[in-house]
PQR file with spaces between the fields and no chain letter, atoms N, CA, C, O and H, PARSE charges and radii, in Angstrom:
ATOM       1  N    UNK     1      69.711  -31.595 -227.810 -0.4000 1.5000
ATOM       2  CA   UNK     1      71.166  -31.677 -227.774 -0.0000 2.0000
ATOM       3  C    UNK     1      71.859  -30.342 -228.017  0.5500 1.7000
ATOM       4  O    UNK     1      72.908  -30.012 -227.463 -0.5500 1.4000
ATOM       5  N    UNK     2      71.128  -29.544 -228.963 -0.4000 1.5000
ATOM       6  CA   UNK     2      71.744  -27.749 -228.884 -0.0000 2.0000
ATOM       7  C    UNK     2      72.057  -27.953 -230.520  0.5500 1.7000
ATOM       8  O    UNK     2      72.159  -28.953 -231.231 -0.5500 1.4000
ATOM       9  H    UNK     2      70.276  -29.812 -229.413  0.4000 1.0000
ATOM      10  N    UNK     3      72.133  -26.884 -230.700 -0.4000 1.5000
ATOM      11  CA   UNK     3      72.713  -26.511 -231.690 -0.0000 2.0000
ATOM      12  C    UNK     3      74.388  -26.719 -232.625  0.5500 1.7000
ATOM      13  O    UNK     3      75.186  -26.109 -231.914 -0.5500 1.4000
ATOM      14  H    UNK     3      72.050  -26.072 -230.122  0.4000 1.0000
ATOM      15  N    UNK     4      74.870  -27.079 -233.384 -0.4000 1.5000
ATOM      16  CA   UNK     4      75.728  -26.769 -233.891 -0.0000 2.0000
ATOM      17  C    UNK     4      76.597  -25.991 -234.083  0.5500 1.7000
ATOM      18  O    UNK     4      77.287  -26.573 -234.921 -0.5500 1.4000
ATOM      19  H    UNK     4      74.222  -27.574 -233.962  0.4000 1.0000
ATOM      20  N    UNK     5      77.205  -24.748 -233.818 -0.4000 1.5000
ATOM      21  CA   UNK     5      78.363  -24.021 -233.994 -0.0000 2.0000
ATOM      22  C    UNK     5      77.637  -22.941 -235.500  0.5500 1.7000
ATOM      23  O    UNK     5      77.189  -21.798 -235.595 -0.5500 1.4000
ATOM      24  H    UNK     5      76.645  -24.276 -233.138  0.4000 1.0000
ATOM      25  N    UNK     6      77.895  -24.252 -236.586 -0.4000 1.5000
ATOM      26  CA   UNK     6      76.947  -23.679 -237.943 -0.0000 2.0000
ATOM      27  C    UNK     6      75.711  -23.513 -238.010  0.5500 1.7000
ATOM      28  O    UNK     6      75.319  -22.664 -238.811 -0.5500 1.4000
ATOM      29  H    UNK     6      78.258  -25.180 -236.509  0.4000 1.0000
ATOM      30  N    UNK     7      74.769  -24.215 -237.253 -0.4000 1.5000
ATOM      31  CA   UNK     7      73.473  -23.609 -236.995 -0.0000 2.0000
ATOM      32  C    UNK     7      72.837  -22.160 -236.306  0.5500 1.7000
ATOM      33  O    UNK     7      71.933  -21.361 -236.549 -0.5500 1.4000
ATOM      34  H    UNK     7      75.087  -24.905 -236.603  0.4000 1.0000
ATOM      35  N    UNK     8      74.003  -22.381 -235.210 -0.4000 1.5000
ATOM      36  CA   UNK     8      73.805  -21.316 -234.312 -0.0000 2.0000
ATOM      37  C    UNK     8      74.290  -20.077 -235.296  0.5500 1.7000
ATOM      38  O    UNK     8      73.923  -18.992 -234.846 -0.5500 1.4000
ATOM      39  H    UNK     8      74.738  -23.030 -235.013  0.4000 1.0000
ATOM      40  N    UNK     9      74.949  -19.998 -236.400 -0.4000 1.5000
ATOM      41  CA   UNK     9      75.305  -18.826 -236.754 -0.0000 2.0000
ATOM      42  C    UNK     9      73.405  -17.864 -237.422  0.5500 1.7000
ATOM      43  O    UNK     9      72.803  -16.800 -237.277 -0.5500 1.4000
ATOM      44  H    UNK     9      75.247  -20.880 -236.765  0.4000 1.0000
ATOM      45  N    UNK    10      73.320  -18.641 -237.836 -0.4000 1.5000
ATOM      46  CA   UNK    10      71.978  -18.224 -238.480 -0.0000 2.0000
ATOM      47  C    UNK    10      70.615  -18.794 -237.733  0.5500 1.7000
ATOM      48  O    UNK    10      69.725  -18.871 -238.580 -0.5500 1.4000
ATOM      49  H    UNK    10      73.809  -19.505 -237.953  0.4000 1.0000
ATOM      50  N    UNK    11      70.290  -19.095 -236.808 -0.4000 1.5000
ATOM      51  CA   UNK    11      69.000  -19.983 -236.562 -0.0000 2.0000
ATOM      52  C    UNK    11      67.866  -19.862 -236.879  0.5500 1.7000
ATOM      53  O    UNK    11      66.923  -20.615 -236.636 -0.5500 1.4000
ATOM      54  H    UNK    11      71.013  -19.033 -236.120  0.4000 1.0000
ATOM      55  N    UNK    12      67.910  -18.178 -237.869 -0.4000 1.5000
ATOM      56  CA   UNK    12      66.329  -17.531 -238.179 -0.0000 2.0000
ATOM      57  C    UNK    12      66.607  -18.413 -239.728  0.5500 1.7000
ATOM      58  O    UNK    12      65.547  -18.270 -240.337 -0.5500 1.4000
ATOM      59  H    UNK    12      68.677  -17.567 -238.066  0.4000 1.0000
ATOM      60  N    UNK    13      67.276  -18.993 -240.336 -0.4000 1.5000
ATOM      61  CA   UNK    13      67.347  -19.030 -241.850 -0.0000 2.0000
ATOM      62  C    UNK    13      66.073  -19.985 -241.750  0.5500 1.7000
ATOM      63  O    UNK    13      66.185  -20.879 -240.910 -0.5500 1.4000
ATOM      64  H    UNK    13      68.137  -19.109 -239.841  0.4000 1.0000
ATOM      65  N    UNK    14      64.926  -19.943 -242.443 -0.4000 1.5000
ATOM      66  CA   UNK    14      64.357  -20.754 -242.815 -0.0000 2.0000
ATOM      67  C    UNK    14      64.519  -22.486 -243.641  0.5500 1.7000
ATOM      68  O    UNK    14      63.908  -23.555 -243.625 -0.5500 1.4000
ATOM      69  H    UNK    14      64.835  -19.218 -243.125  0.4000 1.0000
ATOM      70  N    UNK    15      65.725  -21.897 -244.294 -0.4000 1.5000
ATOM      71  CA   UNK    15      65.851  -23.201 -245.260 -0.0000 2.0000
ATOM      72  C    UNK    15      67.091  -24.304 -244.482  0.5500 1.7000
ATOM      73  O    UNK    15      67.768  -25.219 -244.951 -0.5500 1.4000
ATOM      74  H    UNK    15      66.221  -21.029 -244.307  0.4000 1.0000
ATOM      75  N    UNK    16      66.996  -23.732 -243.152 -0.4000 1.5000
ATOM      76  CA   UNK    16      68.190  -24.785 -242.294 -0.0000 2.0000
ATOM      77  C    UNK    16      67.828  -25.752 -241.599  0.5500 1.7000
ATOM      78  O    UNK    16      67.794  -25.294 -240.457 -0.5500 1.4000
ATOM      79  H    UNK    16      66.446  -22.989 -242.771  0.4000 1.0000
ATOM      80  N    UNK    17      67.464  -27.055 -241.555 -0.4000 1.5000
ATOM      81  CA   UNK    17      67.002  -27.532 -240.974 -0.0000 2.0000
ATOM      82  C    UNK    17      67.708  -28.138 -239.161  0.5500 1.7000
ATOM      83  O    UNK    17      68.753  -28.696 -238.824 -0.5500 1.4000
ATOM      84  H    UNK    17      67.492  -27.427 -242.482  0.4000 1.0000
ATOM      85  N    UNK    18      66.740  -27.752 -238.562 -0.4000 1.5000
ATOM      86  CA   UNK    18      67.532  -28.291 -237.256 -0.0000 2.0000
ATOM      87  C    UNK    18      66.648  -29.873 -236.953  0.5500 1.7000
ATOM      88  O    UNK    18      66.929  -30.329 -235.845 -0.5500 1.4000
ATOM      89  H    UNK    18      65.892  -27.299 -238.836  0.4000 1.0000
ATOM      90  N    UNK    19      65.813  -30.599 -237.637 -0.4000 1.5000
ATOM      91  CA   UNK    19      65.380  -31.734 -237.176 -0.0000 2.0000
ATOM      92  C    UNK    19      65.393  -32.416 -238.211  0.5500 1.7000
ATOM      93  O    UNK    19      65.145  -31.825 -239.263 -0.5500 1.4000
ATOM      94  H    UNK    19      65.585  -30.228 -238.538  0.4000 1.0000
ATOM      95  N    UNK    20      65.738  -34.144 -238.254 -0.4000 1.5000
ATOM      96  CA   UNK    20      65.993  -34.994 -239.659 -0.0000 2.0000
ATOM      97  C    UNK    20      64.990  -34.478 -240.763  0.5500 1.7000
ATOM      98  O    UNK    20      65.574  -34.996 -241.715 -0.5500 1.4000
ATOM      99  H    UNK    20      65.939  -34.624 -237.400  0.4000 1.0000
ATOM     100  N    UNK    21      64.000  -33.893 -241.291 -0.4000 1.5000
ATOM     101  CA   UNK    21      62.707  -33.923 -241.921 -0.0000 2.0000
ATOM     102  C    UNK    21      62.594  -32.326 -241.439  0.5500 1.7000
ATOM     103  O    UNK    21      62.698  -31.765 -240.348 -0.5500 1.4000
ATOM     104  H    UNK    21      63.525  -33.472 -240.518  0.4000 1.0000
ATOM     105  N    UNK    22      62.364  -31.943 -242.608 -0.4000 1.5000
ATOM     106  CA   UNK    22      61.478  -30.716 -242.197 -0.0000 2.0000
ATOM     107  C    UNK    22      62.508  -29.258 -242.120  0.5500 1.7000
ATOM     108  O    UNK    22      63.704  -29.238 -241.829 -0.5500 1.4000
ATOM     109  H    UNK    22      62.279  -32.399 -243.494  0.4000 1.0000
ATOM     110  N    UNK    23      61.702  -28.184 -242.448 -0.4000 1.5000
ATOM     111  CA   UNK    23      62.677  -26.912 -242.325 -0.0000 2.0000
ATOM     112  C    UNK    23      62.683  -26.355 -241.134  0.5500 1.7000
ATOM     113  O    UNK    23      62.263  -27.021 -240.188 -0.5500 1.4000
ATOM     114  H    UNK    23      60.731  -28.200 -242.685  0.4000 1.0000
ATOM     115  N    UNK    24      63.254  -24.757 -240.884 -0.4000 1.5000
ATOM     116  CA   UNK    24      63.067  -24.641 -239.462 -0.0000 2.0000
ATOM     117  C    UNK    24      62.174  -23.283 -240.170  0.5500 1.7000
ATOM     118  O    UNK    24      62.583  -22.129 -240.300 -0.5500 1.4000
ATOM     119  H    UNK    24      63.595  -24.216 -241.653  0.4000 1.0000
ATOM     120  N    UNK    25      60.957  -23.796 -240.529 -0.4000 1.5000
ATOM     121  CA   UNK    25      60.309  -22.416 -240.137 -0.0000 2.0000
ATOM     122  C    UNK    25      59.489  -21.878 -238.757  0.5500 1.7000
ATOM     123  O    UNK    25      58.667  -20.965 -238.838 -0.5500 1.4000
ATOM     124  H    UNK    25      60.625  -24.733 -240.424  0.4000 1.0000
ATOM     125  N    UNK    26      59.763  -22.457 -237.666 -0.4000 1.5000
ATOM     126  CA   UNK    26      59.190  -22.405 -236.787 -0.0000 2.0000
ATOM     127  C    UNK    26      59.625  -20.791 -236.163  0.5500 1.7000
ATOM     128  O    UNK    26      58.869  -19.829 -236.031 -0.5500 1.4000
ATOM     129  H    UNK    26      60.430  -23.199 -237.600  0.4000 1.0000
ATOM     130  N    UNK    27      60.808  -20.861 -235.907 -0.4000 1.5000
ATOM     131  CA   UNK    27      61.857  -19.694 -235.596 -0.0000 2.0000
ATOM     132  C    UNK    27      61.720  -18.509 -236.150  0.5500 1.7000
ATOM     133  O    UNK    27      61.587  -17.458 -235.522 -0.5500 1.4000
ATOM     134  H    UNK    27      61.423  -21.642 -236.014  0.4000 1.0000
ATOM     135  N    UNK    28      61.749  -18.642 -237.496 -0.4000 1.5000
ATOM     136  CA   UNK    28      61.846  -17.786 -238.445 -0.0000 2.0000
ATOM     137  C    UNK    28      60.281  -16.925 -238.371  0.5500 1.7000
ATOM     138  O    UNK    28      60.257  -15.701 -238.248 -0.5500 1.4000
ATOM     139  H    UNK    28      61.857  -19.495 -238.006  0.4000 1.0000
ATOM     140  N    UNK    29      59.006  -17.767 -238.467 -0.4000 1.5000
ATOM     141  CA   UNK    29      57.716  -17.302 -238.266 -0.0000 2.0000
ATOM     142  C    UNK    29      57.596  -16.741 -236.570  0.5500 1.7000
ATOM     143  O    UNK    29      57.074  -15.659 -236.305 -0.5500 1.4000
ATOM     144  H    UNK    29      59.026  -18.762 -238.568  0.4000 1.0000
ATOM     145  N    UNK    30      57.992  -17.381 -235.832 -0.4000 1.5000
ATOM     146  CA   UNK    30      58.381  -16.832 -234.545 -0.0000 2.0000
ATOM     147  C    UNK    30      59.391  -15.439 -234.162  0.5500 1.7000
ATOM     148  O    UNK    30      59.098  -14.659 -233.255 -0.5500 1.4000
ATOM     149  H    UNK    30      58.417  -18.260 -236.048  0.4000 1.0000
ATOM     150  N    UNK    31      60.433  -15.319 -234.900 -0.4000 1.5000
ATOM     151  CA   UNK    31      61.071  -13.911 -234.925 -0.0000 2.0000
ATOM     152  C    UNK    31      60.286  -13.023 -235.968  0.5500 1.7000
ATOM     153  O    UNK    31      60.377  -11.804 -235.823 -0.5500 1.4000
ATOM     154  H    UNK    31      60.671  -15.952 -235.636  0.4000 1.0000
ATOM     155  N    UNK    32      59.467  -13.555 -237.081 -0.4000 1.5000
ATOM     156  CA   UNK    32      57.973  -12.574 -237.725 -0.0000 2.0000
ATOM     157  C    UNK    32      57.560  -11.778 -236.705  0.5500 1.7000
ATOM     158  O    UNK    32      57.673  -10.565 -236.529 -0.5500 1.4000
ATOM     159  H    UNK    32      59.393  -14.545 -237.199  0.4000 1.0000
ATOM     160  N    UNK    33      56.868  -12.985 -235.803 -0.4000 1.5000
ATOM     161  CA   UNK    33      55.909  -11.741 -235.467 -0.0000 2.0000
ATOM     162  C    UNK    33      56.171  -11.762 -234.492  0.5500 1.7000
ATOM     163  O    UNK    33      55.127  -11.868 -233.850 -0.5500 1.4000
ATOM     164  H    UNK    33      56.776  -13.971 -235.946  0.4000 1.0000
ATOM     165  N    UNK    34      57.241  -11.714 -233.666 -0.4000 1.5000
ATOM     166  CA   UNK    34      57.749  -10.595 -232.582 -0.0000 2.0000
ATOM     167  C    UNK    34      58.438   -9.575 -232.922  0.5500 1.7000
ATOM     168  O    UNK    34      58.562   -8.774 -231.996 -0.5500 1.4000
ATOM     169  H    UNK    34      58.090  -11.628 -234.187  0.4000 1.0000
ATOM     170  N    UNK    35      59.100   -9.184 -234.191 -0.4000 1.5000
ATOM     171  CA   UNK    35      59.282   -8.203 -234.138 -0.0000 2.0000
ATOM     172  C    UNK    35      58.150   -7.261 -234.880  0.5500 1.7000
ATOM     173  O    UNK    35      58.150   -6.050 -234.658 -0.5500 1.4000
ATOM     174  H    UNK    35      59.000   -9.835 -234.943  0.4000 1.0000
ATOM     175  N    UNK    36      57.160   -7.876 -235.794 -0.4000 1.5000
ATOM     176  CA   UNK    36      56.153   -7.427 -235.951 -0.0000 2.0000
ATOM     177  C    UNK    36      55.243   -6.460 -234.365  0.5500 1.7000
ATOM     178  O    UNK    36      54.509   -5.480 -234.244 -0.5500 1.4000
ATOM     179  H    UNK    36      57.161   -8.860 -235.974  0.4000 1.0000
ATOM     180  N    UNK    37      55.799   -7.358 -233.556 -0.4000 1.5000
ATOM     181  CA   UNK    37      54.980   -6.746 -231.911 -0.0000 2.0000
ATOM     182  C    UNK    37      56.090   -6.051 -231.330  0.5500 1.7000
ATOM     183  O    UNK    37      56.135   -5.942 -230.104 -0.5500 1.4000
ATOM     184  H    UNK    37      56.396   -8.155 -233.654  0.4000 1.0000
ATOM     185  N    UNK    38      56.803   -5.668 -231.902 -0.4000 1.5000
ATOM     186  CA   UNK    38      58.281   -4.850 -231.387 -0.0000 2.0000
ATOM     187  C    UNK    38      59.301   -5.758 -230.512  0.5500 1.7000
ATOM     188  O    UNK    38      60.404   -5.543 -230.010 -0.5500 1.4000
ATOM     189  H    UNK    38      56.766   -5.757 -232.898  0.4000 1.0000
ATOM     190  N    UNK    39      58.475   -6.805 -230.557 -0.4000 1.5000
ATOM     191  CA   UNK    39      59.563   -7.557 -229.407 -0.0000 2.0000
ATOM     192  C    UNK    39      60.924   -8.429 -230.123  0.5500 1.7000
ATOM     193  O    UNK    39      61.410   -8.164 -231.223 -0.5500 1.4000
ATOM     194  H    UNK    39      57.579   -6.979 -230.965  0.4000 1.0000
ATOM     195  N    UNK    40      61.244   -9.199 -229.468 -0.4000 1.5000
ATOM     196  CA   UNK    40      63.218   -9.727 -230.139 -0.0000 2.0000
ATOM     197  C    UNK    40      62.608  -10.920 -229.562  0.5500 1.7000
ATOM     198  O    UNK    40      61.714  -11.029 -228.723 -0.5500 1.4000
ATOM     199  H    UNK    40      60.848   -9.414 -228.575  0.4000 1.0000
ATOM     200  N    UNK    41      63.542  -12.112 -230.432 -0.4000 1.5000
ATOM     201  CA   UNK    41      63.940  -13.537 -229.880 -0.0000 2.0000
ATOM     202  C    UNK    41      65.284  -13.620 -230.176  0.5500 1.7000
ATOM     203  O    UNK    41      65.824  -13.227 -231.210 -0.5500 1.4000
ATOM     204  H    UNK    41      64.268  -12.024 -231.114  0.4000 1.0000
ATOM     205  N    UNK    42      65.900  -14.250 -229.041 -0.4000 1.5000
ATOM     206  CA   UNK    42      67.707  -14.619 -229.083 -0.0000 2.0000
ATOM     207  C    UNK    42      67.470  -16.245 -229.251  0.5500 1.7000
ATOM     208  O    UNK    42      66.473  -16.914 -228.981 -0.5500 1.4000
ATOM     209  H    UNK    42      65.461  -14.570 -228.201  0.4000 1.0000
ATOM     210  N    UNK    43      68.714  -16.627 -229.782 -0.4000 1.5000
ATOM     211  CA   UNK    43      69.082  -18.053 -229.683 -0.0000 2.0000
ATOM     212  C    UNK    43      70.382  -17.976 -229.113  0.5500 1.7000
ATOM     213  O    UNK    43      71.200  -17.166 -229.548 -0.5500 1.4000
ATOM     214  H    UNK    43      69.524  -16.083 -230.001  0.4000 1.0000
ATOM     215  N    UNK    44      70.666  -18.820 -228.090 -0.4000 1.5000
ATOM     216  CA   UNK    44      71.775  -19.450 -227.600 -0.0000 2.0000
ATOM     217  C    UNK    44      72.357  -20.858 -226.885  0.5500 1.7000
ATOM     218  O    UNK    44      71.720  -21.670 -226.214 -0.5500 1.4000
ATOM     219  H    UNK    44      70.001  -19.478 -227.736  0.4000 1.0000
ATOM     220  N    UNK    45      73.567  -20.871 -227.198 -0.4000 1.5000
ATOM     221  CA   UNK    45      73.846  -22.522 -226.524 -0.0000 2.0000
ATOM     222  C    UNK    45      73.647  -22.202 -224.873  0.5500 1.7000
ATOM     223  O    UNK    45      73.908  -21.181 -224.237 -0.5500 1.4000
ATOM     224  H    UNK    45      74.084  -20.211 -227.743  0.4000 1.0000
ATOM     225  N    UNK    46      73.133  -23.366 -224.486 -0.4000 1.5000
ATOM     226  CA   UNK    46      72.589  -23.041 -223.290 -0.0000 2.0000
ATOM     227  C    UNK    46      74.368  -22.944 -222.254  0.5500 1.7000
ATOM     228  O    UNK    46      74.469  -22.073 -221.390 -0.5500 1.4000
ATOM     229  H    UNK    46      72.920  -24.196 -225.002  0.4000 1.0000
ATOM     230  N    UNK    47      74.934  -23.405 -222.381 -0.4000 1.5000
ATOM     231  CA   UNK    47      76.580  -23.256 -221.447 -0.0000 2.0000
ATOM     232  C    UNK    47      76.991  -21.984 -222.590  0.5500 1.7000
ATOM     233  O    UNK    47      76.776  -21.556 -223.724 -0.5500 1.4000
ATOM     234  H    UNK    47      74.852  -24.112 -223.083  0.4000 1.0000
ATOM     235  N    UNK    48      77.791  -21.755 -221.261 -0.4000 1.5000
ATOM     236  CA   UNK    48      78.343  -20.360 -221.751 -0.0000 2.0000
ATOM     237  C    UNK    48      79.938  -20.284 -222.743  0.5500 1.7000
ATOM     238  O    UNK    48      80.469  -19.499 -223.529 -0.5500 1.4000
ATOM     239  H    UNK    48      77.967  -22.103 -220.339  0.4000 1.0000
ATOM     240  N    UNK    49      80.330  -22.012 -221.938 -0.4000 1.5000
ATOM     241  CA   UNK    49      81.350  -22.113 -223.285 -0.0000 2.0000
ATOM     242  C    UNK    49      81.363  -22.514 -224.765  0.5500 1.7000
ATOM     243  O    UNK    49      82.193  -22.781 -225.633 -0.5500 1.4000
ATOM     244  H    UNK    49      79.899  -22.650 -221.300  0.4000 1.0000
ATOM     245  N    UNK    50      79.570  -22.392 -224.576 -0.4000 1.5000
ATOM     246  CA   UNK    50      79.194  -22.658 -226.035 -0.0000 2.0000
ATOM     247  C    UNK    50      79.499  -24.394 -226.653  0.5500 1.7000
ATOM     248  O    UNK    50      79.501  -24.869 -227.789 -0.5500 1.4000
ATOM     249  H    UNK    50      78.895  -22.174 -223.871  0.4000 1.0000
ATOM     250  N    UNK    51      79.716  -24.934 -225.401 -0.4000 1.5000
ATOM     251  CA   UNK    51      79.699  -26.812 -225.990 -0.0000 2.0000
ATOM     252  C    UNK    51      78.238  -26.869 -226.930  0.5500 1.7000
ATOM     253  O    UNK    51      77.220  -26.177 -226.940 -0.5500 1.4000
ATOM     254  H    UNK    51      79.715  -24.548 -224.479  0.4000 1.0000
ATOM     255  N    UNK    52      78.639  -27.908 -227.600 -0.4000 1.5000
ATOM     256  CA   UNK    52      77.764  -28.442 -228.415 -0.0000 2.0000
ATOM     257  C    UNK    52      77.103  -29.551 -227.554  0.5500 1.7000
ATOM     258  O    UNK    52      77.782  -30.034 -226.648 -0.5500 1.4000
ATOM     259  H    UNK    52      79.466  -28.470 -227.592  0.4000 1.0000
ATOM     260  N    UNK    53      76.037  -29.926 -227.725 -0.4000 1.5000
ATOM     261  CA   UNK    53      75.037  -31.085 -227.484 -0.0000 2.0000
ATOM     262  C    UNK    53      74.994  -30.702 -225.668  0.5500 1.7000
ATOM     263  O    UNK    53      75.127  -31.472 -224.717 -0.5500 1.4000
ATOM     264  H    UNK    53      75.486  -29.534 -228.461  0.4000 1.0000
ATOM     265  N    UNK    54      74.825  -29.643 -225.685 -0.4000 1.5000
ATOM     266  CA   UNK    54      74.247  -29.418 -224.243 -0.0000 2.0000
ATOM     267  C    UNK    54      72.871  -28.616 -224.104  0.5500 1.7000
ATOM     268  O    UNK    54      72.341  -28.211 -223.069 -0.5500 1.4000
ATOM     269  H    UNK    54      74.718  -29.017 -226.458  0.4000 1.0000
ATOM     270  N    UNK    55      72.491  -28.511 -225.258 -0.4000 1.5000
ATOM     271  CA   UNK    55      71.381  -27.777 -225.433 -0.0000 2.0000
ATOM     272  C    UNK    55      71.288  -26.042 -225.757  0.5500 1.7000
ATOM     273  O    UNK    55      72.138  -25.186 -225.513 -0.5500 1.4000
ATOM     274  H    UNK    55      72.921  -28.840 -226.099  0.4000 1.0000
ATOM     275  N    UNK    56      70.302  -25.929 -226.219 -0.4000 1.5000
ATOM     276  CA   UNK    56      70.074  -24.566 -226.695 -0.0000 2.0000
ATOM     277  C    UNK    56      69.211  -23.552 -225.822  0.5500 1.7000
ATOM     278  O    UNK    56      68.270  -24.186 -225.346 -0.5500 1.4000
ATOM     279  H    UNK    56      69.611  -26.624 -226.417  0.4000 1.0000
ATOM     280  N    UNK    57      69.175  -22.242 -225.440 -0.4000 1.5000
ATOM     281  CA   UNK    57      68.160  -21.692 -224.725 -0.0000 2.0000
ATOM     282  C    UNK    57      67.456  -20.378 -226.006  0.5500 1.7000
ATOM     283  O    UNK    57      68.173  -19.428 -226.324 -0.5500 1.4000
ATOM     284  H    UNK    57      69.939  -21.726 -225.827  0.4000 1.0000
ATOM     285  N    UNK    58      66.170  -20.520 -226.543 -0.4000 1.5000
ATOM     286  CA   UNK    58      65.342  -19.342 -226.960 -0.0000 2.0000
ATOM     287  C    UNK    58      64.600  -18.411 -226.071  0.5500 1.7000
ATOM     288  O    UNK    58      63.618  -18.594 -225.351 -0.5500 1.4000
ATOM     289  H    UNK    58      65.588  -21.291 -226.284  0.4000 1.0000
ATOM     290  N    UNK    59      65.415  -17.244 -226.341 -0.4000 1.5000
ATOM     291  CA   UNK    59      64.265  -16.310 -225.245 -0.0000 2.0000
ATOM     292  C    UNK    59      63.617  -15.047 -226.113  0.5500 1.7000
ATOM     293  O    UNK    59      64.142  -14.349 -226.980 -0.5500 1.4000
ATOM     294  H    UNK    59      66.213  -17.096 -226.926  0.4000 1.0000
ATOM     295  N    UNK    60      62.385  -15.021 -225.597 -0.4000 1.5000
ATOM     296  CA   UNK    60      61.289  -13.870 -226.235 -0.0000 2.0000
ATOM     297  C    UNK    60      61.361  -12.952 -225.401  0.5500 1.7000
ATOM     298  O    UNK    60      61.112  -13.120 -224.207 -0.5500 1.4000
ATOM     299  H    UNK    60      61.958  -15.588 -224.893  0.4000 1.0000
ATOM     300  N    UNK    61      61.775  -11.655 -226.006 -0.4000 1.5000
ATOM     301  CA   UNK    61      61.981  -10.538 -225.084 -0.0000 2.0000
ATOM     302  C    UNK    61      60.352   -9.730 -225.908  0.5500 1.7000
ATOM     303  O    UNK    61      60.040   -9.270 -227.006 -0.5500 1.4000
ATOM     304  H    UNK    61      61.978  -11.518 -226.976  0.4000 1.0000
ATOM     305  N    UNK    62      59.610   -9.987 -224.359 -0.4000 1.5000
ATOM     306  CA   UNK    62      58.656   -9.125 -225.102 -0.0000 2.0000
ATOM     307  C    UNK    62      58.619   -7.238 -225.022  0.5500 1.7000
ATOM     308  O    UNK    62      59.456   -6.890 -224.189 -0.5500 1.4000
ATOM     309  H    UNK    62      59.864  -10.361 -223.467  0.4000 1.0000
ATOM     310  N    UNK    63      57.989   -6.172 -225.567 -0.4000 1.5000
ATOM     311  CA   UNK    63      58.107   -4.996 -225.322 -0.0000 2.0000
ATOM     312  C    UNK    63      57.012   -4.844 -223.920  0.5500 1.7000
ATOM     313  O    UNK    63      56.020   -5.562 -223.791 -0.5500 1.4000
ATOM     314  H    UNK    63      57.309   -6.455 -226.243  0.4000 1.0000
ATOM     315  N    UNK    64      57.359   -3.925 -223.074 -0.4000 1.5000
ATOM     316  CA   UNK    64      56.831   -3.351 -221.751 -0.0000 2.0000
ATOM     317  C    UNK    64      55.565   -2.533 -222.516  0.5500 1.7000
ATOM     318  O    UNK    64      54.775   -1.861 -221.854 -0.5500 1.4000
ATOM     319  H    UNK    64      58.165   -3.342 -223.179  0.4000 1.0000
């Protein structure tokens, strides 16, 4: 469904949960170790007017 407005401000926080149960360390261990490998992850609402419950897009920018 996407993100929240307040989620989206932070999505690396570990202690935020984006699913009923459970933290979001998924993200957070995921932006670890890409930038550990020099690379970036973005989070964004997938529409560009930023609606809610239209879904979210994560992209891994890896280094060349």
């Amino acid at each position: 469904p996407g993100l929240s407005k307040a989620k989206l401000a932070d999505p690396f926080d570990p202690f935020v949960s984006f699913a009923q149960d459970g933290l979001n360390i998924s993200l957070s261990m995921c932006r670890s170790i890409m930038e550990r490998h020099n690379g970036k992850v973005s989070v964004a609402n997938t529409r560009a007017e930023k609606i809610e419950n239209k879904g979210t897009t994560v992209t891994l920018y890896f280094p060349e």
